[in-house]
FIMARMI-507150 format. One record per residue: x, y, z of N, C-alpha, C, O in turn; residue number from 1. Coordinates in pm, whole numbers. Layout:
n_X:n_Y:n_Z:ca_X:ca_Y:ca_Z:c_X:c_Y:c_Z:o_X:o_Y:o_Z:num
X:Y:Z:X:Y:Z:X:Y:Z:X:Y:Z:NUM;
...
END
This chain:
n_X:n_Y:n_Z:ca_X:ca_Y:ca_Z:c_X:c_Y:c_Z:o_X:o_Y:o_Z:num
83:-121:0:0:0:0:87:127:0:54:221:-72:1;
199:135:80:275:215:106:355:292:-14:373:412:-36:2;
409:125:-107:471:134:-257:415:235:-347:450:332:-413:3;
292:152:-315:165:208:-407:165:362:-416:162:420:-525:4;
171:431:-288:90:561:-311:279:621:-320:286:742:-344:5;
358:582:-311:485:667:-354:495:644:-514:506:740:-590:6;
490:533:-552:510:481:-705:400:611:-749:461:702:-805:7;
248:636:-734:192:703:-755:239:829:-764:241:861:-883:8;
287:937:-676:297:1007:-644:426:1053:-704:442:1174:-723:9;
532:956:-739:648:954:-862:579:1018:-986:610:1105:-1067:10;
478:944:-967:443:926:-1149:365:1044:-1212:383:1101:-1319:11;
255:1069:-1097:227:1173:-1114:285:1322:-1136:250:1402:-1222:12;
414:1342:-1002:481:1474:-1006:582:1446:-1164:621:1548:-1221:13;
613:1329:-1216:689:1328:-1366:617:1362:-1500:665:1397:-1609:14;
425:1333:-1440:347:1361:-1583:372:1474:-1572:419:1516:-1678:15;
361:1585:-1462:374:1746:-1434:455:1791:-1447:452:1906:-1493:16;
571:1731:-1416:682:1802:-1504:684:1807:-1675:703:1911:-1737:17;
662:1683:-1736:616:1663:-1856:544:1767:-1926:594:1823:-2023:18;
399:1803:-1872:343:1900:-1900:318:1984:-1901:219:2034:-1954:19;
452:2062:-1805:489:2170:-1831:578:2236:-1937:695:2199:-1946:20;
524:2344:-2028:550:2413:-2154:649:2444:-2174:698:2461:-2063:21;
738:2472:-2266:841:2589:-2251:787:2747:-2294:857:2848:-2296:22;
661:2738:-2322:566:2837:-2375:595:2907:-2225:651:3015:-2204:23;
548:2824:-2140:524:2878:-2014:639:2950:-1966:645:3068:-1930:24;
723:2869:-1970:873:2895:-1922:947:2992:-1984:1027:3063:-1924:25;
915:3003:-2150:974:3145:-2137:833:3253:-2149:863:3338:-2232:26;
753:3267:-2118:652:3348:-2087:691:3403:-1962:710:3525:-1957:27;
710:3310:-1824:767:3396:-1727:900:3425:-1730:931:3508:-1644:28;
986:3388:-1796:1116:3422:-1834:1084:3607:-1877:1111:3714:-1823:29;
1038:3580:-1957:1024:3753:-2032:916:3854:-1951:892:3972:-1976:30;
872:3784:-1865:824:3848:-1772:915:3930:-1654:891:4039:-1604:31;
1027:3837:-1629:1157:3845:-1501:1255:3958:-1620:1319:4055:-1580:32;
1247:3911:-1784:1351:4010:-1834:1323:4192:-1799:1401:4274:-1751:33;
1145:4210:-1856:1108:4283:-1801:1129:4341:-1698:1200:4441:-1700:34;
1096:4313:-1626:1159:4383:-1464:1284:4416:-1450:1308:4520:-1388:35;
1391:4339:-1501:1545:4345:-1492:1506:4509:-1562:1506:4619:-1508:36;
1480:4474:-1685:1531:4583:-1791:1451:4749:-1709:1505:4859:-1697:37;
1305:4705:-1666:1269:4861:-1655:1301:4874:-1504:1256:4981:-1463:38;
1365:4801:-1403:1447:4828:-1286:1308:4830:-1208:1316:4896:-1104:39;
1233:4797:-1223:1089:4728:-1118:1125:4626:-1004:1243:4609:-974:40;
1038:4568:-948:1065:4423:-855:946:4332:-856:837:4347:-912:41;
977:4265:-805:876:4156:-807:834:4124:-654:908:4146:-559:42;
705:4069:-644:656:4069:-522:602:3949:-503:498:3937:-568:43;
625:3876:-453:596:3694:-450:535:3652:-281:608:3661:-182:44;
418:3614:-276:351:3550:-165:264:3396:-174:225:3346:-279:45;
246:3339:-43:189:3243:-38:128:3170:68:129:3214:183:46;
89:3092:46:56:3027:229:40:2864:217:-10:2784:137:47;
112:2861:346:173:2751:415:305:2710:330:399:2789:317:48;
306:2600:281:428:2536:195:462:2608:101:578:2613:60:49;
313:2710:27:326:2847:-101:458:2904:-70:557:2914:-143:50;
431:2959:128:471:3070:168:609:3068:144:682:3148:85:51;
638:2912:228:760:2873:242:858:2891:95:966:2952:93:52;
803:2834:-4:820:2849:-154:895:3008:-177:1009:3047:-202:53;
769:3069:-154:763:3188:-173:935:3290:-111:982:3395:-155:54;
969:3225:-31:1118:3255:36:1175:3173:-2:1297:3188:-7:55;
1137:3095:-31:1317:2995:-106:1310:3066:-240:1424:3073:-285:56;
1235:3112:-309:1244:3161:-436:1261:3308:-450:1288:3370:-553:57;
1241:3351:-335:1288:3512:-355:1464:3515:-291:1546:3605:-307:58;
1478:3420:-238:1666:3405:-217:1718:3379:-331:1811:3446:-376:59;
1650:3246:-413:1738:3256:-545:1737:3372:-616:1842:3418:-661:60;
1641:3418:-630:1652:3541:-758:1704:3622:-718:1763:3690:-802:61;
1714:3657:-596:1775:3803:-509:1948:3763:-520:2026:3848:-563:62;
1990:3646:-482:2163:3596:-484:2183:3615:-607:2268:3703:-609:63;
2160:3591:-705:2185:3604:-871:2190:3496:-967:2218:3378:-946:64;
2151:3568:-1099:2107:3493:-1203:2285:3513:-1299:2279:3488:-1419:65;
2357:3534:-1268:2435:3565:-1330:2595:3499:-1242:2601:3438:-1135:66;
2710:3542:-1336:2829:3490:-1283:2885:3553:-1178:2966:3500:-1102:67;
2828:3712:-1167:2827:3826:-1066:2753:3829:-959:2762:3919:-875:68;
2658:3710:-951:2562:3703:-878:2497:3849:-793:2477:3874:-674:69;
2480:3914:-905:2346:4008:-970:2239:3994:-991:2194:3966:-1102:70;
2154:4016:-858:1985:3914:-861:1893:4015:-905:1926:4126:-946:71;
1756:3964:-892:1692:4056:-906:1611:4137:-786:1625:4096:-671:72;
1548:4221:-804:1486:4324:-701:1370:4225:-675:1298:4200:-772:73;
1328:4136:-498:1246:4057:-513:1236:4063:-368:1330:4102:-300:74;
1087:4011:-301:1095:4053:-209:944:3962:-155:829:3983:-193:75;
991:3858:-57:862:3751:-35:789:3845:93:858:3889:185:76;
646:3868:85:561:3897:142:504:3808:276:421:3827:365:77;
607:3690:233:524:3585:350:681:3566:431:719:3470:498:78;
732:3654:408:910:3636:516:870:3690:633:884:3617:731:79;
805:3846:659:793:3903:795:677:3871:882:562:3912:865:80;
727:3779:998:610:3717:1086:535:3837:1137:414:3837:1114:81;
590:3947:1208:588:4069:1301:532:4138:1198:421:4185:1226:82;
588:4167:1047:463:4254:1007:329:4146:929:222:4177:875:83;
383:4041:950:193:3964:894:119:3918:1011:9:3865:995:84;
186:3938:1162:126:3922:1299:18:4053:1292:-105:4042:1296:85;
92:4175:1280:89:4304:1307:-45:4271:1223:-128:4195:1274:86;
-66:4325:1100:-128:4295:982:-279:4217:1049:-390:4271:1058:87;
-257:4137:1072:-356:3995:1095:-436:4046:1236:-552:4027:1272:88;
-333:4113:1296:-389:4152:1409:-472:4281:1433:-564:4282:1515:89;
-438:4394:1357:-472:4541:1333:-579:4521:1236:-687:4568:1274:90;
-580:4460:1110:-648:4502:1030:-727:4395:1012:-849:4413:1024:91;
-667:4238:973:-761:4101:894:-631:4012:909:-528:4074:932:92;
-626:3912:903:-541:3800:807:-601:3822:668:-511:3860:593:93;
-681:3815:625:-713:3855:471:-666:3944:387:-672:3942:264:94;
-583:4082:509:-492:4167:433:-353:4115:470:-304:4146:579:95;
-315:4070:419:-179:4083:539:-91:4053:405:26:4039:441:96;
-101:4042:302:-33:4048:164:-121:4169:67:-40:4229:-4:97;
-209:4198:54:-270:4331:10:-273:4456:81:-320:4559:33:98;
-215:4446:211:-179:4555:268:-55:4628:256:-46:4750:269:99;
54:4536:227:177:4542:203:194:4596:69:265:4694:46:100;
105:4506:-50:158:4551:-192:66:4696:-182:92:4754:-287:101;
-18:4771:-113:-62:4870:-131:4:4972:-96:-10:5076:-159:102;
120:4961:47:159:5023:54:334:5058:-14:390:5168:-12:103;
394:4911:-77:523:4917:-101:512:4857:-320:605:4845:-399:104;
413:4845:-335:380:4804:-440:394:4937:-519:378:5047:-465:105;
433:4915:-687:464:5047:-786:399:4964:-884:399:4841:-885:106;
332:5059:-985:298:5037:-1111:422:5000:-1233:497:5070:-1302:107;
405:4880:-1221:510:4783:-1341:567:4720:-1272:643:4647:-1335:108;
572:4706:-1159:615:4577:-1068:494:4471:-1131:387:4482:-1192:109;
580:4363:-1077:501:4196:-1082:510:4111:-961:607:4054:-910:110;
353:4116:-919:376:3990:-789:330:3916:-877:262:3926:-980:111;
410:3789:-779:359:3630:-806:270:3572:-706:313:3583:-592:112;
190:3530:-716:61:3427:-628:126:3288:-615:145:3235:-724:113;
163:3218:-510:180:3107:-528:43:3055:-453:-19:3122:-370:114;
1:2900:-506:-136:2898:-440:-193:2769:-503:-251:2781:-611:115;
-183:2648:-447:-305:2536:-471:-406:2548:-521:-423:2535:-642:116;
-514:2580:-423:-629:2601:-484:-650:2780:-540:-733:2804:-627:117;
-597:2851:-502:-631:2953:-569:-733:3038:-504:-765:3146:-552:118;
-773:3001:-421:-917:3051:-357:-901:3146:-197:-977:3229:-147:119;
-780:3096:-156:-719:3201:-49:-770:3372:-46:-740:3464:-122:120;
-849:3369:60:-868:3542:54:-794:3611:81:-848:3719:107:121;
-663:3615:95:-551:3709:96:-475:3685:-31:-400:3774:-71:122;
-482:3609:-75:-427:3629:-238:-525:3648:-340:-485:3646:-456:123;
-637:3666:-317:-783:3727:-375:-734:3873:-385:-716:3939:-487:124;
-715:3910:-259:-709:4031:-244:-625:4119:-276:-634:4238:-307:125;
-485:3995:-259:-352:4101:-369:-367:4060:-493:-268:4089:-560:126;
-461:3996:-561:-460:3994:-700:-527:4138:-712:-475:4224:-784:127;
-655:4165:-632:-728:4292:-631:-678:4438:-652:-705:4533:-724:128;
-581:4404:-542:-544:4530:-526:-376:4551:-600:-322:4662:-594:129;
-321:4458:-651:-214:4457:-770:-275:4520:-875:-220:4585:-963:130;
-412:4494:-859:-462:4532:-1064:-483:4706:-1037:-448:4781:-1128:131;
-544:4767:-904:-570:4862:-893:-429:4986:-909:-445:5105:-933:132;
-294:4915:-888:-205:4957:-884:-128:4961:-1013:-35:5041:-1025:133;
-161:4878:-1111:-134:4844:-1218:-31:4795:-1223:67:4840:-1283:134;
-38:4621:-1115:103:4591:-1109:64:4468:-1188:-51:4424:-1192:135;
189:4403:-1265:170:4263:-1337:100:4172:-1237:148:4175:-1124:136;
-7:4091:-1257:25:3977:-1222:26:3838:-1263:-30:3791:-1363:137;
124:3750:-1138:138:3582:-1241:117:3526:-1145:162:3578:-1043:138;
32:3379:-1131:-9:3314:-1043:64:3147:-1112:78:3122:-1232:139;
100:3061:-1006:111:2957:-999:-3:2878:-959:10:2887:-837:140;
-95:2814:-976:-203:2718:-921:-206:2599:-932:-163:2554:-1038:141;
-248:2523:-850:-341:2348:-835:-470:2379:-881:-541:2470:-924:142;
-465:2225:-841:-630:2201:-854:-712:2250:-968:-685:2194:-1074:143;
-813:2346:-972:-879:2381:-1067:-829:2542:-1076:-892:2616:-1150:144;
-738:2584:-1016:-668:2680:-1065:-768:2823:-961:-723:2928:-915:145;
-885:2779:-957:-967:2832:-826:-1004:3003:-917:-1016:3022:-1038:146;
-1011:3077:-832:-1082:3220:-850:-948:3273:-905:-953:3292:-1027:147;
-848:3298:-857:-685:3350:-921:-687:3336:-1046:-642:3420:-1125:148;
-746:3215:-1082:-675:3212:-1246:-773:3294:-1316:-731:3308:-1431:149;
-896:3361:-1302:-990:3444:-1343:-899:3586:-1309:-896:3673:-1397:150;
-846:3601:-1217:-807:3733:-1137:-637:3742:-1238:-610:3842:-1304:151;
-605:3700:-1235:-426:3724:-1260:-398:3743:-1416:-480:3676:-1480:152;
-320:3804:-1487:-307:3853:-1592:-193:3713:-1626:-218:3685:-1744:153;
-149:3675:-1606:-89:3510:-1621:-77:3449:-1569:-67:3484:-1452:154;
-66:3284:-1601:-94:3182:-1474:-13:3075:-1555:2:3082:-1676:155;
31:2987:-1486:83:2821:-1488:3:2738:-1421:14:2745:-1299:156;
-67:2671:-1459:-163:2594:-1433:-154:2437:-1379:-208:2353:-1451:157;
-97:2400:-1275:-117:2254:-1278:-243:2217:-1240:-307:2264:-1146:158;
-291:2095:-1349:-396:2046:-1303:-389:1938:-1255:-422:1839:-1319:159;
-346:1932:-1141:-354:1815:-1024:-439:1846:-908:-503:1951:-904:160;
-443:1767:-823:-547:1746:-716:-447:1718:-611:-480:1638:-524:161;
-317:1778:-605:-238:1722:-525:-198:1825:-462:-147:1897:-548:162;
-192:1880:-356:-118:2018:-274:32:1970:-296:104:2068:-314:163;
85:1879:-299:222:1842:-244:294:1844:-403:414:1870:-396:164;
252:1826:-515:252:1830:-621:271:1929:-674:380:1958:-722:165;
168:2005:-676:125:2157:-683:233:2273:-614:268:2375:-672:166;
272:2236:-494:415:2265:-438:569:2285:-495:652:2375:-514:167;
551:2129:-509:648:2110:-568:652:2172:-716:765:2199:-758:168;
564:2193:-782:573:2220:-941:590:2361:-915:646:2410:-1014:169;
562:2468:-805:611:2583:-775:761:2572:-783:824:2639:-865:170;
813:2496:-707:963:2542:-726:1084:2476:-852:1203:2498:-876:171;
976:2386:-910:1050:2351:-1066:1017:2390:-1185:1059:2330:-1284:172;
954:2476:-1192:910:2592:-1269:1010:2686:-1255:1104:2693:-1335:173;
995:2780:-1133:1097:2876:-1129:1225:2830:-1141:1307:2902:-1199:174;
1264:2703:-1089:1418:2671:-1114:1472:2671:-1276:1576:2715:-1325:175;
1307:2576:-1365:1324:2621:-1487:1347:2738:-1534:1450:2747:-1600:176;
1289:2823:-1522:1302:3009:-1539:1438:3056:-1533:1500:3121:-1618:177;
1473:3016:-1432:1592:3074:-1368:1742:3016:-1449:1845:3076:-1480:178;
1705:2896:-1462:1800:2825:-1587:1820:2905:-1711:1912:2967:-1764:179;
1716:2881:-1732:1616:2952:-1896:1682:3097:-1892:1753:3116:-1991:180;
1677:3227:-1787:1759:3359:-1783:1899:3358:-1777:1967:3431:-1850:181;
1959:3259:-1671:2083:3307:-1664:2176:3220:-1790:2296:3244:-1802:182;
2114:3133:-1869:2190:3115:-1970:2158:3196:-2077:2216:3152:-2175:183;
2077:3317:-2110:2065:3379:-2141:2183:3514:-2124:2267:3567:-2196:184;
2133:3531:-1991:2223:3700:-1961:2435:3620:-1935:2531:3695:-1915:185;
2442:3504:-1941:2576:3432:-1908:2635:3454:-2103:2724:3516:-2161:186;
2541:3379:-2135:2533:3315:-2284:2579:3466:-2381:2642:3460:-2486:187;
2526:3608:-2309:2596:3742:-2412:2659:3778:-2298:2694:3894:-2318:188;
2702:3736:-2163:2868:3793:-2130:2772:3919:-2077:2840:4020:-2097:189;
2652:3957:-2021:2606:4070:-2015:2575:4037:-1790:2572:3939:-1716:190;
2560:4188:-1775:2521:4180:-1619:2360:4229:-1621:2307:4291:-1714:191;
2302:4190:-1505:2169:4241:-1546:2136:4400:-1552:2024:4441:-1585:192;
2233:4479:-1520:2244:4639:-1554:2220:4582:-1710:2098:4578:-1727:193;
2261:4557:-1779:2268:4584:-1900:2159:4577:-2007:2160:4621:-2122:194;
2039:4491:-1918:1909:4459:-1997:1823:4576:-2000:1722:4579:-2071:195;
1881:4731:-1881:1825:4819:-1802:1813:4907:-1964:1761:5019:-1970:196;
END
């Protein structure tokens, strides 16, 4: 039984890798060039394992994509306990990532949604209030991709039923991305000043 649901659970996270695009991959690729080039940042949140995501992936991009390790301007929303205590406590837990991009958020920045089901009312709400700001947004989703994928101006879509899956395809995506740029900005000998 035990075999069973790992053999499963192999097989499944390999169809998902499988079916993920390079459409996709460089779609958010030229999304991250963007930002390099017009000197914007990116704003990436999540919850629970998202969250966790959400900080392992704003360290890579922030250490660097390059031989200079020259990252980009990035900045996880789900890193400060004290200001999402504060947040949760003063205002909602429902703001506690739309409060932040309202107040530190710029027009031509891009947050990212990381998110299973998609249906989270605090990432409802920074999809909301990203659009009001006129900031990009790109969502990662499970499941049926939920209310986000209606809300977000791009999305990667896994359609699994798996949170742990869905997780995981968060951080092999971006690792793809991140491949996908820095053999890019390595590949012309360039620093990311130079895309500016």
């Amino acid at each position: 039984m035990q075999i069973t649901k790992i053999n499963n659970y192999k097989e499944n996270l390999i169809k998902e890798i499988k079916r993920l695009s390079i459409k996709d991959i460089t779609k958010i690729s030229n999304l991250f060039l963007k930002i390099i080039k017009n000197n914007k940042q990116i704003l990436i949140c999540g919850n629970g394992g998202s969250a966790a995501n959400s900080e392992h992936i704003s360290n890579d991009l922030m250490l660097g994509l390059n031989k200079k390790k020259i990252g980009l301007r990035i900045l996880s929303l789900s890193s400060n306990f004290s200001k999402i205590s504060c947040i949760a406590n003063d205002i909602n837990y429902s703001e506690i990532y739309s409060h932040q991009i309202r107040t530190i958020g710029n027009q031509g920045d891009l947050l990212i949604v990381l998110s299973g089901s998609g249906n989270s009312k605090n990432i409802i709400n920074a999809l909301n209030v990203a659009k009001k700001k006129k900031i990009k947004t790109l969502a990662l989703l499970g499941f049926d991709g939920g209310i986000a994928r209606k809300k977000c101006d791009y999305f990667v879509h896994f359609n699994i039923n798996d949170m742990q899956i869905a997780e995981d395809m968060q951080m092999i995506t971006i690792n793809m991305v991140m491949k996908y740029i820095s053999t890019i900005i390595n590949n012309q000998n360039k620093k990311l000043n130079d895309f500016k």
